[in-house]
Phi, psi and omega in degrees: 000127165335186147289291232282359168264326174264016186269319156327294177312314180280351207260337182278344187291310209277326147001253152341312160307314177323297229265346180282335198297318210284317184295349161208063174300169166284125152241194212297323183308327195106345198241189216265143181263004168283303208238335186106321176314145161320161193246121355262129211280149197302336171286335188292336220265290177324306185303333176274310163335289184289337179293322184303288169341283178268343184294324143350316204241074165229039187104307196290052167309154190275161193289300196287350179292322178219075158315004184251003169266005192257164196273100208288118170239000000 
C-alpha cells in the first residue's frame, strides 16, 4: 500500500477508535451506556487500541523530518 493511501487508512482507523471511545462511556451503574456490558466493554477497550494504535500516523510531520517531501513553489 502507497503512504499516502495508508495514511488515509490510519487517519480512518484512528477516526473509527474515536468514535467507539465517545459511544461507549460508562454510565452511572458502571457498565456501557451502548451496549450494557460492564465498563470497558470490549468495543470501548478496541476503540482505544486503534486509537493508540493509528494516531501516530497522521501525516502532520514537521517540514524538517523529511524535506524532500515538500513540493517546489
Amino acid at each position: 500500500m502507497a503512504e499516502p493511501e495508508f495514511l488515509r487508512y490510519a487517519d480512518a482507523q484512528a477516526a473509527y477508535g474515536r468514535h467507539l471511545l465517545a459511544e461507549h462511556q460508562r454510565d452511572g451503574t458502571g457498565c456501557c451506556r451502548s451496549c450494557g456490558r460492564a465498563h470497558p466493554c470490549e468495543q470501548r477497550a478496541h476503540g482505544g487500541r486503534l486509537v493508540v494504535h493509528y494516531a501516530d500516523w497522521d501525516g502532520g510531520e514537521p517540514a524538517l523530518v523529511r524535506p524532500y517531501l515538500r513540493t517546489a513553489g
